[in-house]
ZAPA-84719 format. One record per residue (C-alpha): residue in three letters; x, y, z. Coordinates in nm, 4 decimals, m for minus. Layout:
BEGIN
site resn:ala east:X north:Y up:Z
...
REM end
This chain:
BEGIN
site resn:unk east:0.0966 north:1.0330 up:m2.1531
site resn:unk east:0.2597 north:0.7671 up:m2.3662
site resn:unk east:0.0201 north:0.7503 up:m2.6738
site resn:unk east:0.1246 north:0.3869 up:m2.7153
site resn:unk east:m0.0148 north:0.2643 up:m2.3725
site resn:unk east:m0.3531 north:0.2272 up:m2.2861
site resn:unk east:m0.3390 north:0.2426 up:m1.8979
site resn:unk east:m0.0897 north:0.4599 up:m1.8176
site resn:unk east:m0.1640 north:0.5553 up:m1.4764
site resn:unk east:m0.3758 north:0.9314 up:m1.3795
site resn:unk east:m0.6219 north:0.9729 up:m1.1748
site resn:unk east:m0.8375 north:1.0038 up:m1.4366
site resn:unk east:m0.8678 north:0.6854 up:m1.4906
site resn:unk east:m1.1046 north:0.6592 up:m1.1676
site resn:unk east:m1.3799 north:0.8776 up:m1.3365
site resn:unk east:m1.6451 north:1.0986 up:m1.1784
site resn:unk east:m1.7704 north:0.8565 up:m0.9536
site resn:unk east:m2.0602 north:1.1123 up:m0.7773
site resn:unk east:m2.1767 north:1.0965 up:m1.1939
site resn:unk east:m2.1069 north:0.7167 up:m1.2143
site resn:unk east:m2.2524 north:0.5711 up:m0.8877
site resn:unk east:m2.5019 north:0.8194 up:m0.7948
site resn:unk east:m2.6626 north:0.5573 up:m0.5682
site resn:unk east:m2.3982 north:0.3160 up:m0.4514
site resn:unk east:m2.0811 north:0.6149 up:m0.4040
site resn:unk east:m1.7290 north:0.5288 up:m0.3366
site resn:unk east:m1.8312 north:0.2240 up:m0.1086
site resn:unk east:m1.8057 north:m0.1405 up:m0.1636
site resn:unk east:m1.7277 north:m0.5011 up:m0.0355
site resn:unk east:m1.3638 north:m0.6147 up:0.0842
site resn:unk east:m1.4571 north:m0.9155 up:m0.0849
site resn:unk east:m1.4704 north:m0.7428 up:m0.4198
site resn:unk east:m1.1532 north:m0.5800 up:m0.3687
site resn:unk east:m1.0004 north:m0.9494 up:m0.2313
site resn:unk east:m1.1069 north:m1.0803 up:m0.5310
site resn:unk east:m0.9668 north:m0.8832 up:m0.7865
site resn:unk east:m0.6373 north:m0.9263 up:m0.6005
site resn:unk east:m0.6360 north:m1.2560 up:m0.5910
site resn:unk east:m0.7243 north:m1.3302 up:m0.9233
site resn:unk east:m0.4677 north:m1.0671 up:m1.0318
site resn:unk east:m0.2522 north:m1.2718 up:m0.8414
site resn:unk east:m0.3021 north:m1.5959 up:m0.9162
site resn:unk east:m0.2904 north:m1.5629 up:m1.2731
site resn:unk east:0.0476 north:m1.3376 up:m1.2583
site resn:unk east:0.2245 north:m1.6213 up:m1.0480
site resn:unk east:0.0349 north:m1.8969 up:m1.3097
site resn:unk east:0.1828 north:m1.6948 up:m1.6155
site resn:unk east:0.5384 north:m1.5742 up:m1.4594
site resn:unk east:0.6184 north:m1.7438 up:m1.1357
site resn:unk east:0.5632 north:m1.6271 up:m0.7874
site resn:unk east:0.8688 north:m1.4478 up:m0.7067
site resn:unk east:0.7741 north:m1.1946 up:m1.0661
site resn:unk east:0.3963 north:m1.1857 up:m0.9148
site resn:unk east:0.5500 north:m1.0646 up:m0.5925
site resn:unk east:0.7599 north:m0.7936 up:m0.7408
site resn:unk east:0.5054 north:m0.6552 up:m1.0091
site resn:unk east:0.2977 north:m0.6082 up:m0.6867
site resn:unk east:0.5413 north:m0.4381 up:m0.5182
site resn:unk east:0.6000 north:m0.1702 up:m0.7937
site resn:unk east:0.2238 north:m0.1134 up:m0.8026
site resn:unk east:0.2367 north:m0.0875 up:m0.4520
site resn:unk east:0.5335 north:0.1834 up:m0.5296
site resn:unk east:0.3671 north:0.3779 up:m0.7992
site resn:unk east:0.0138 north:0.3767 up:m0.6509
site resn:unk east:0.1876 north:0.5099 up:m0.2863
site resn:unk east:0.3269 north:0.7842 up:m0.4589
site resn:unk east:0.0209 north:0.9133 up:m0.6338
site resn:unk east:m0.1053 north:0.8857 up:m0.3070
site resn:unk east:0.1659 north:1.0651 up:m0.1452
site resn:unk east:0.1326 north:1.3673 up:m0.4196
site resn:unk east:m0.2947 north:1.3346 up:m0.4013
site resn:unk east:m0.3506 north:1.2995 up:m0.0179
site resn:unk east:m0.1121 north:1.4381 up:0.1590
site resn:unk east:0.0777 north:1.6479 up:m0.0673
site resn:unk east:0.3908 north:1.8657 up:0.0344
site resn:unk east:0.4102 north:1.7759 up:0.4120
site resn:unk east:0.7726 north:1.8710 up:0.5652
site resn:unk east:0.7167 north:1.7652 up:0.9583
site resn:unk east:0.7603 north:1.4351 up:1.0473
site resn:unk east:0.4847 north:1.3992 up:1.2971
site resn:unk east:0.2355 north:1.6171 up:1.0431
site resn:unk east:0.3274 north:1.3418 up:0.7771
site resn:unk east:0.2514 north:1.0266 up:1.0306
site resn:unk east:m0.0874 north:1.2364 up:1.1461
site resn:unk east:m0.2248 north:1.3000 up:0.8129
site resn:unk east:m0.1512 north:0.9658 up:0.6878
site resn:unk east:m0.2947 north:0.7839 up:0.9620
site resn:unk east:m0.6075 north:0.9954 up:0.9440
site resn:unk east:m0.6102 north:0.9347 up:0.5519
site resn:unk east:m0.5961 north:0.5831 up:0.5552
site resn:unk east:m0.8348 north:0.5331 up:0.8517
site resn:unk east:m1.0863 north:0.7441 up:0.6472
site resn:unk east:m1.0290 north:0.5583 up:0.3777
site resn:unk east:m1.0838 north:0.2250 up:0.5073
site resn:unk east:m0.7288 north:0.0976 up:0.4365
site resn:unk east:m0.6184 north:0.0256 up:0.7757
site resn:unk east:m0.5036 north:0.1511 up:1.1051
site resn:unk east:m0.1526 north:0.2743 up:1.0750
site resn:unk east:0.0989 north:0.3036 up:1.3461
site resn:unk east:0.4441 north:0.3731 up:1.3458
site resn:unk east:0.6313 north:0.1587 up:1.6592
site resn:unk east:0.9690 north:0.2611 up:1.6369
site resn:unk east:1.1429 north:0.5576 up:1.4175
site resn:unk east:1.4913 north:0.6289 up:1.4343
site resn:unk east:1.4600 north:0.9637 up:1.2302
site resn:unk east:1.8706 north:1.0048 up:1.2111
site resn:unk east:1.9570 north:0.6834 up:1.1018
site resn:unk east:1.6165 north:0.6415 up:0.8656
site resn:unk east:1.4855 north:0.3428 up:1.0555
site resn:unk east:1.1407 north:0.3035 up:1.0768
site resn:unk east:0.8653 north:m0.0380 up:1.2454
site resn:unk east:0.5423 north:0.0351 up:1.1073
site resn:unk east:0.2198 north:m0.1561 up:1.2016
site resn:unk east:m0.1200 north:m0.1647 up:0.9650
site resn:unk east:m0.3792 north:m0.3449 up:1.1253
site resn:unk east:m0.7075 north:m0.4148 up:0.9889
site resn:unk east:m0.5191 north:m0.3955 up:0.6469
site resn:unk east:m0.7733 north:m0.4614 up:0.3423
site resn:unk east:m0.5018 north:m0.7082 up:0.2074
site resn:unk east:m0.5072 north:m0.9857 up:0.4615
site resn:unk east:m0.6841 north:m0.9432 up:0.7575
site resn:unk east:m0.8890 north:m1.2036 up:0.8376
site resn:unk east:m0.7165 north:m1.4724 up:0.5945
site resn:unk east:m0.6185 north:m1.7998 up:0.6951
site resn:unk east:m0.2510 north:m1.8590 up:0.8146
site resn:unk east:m0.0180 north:m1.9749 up:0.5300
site resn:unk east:0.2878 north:m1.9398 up:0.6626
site resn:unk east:0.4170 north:m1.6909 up:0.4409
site resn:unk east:0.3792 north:m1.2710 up:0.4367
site resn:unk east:0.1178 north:m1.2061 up:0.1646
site resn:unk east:0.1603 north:m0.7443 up:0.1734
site resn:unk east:0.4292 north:m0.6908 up:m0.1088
site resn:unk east:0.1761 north:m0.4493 up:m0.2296
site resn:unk east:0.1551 north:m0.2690 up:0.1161
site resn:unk east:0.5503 north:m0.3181 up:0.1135
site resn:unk east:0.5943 north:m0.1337 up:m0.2169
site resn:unk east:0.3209 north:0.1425 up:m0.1031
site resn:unk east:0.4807 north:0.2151 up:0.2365
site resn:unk east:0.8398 north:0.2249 up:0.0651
site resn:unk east:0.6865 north:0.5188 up:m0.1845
site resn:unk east:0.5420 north:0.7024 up:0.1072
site resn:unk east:0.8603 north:0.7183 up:0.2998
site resn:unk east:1.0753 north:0.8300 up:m0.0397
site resn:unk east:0.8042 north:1.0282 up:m0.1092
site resn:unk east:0.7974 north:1.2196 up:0.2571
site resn:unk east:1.1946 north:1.1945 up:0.2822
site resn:unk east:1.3061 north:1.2248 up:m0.0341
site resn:unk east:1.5386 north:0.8864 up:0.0107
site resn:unk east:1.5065 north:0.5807 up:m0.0969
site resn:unk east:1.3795 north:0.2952 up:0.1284
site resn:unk east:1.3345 north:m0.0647 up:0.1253
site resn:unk east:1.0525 north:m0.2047 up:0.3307
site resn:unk east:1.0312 north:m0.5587 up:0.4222
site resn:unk east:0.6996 north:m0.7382 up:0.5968
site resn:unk east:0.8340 north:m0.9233 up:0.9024
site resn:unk east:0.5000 north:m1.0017 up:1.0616
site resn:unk east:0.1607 north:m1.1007 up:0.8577
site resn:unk east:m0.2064 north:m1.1668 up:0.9911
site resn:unk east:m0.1360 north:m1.4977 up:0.7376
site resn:unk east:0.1498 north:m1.6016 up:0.9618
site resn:unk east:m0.0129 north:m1.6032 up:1.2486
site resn:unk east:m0.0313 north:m1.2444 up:1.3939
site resn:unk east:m0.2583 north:m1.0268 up:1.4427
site resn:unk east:m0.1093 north:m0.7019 up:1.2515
site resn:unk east:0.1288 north:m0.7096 up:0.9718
site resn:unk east:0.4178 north:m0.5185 up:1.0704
site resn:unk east:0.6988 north:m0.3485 up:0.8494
site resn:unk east:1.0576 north:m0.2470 up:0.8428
site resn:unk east:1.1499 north:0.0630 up:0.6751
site resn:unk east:1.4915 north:0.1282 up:0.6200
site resn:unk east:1.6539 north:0.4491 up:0.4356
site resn:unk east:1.9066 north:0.3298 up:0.1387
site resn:unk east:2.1947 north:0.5380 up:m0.0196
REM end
């Protein structure tokens, strides 16, 4: 830990929340989560500009899917273990239903689907992709699983009209 930040990221930081929440547990609204990502948001793109909101959600997206990667799902080597688990972790979790449409294992090309994703499902159409925070997150995954890099890029967005927001992976050098 850097002793001159305050919120350098552990899980830690999410307390005992059995000891905190005794009655209410690790449940809540997708409203309260919507808000508190949409303030976040609004207020980065008010005080930097949308392009800098985008990206400072993409590298939480990043850093958040690889504490994921090293808290869920941990040292998985097979390819179809890794897609299994994760799928099962994220349904369990709420997140959203996860499934991978094309993979080109050789070449590191990969079209992943998340439907029922807590980001925008359900939001009007705006004619723009909204999940640069599910685009960072899926990117960290795949480095984290392959140990490459990867840039992921949402091509299709519940906000632009379909019905699952749908993701290009693709292995860098």
């Amino acid at each position: 830990m850097n002793p001159d930040r305050k919120y350098e990221f552990t899980w830690n930081l999410l307390g005992d929340i059995a000891q905190g929440r005794p009655n209410l547990g690790t449940t809540t609204r997708l409203e309260v989560y919507r808000l508190m990502q949409f303030t976040f948001r609004d207020l980065l793109e008010q005080k930097y500009g949308s392009a800098a909101a985008d990206e400072i959600f993409y590298q939480a997206g990043k850093l958040a899917g690889v504490e994921f990667y090293k808290h869920f799902l941990g040292n998985v080597v097979d390819y179809h273990e890794f897609v299994k688990q994760l799928q099962q972790v994220l349904k369990d979790m709420g997140i959203g239903i996860l499934r991978v449409e094309q993979a080109n294992l050789a070449a590191g090309s990969f079209v992943i689907t998340v439907s029922e994703d807590l980001d925008c499902s359900g939001l009007p159409e705006l004619d723009y992709e909204i999940c640069k925070y599910d685009e960072g997150f899926i990117a960290a995954l795949m480095e984290s699983f392959s140990g490459k890099r990867f840039v992921v890029k949402e091509v299709d967005c519940w906000c632009t009209g379909d019905r699952t927001c749908r993701f290009t992976a693709q292995a860098i050098d």
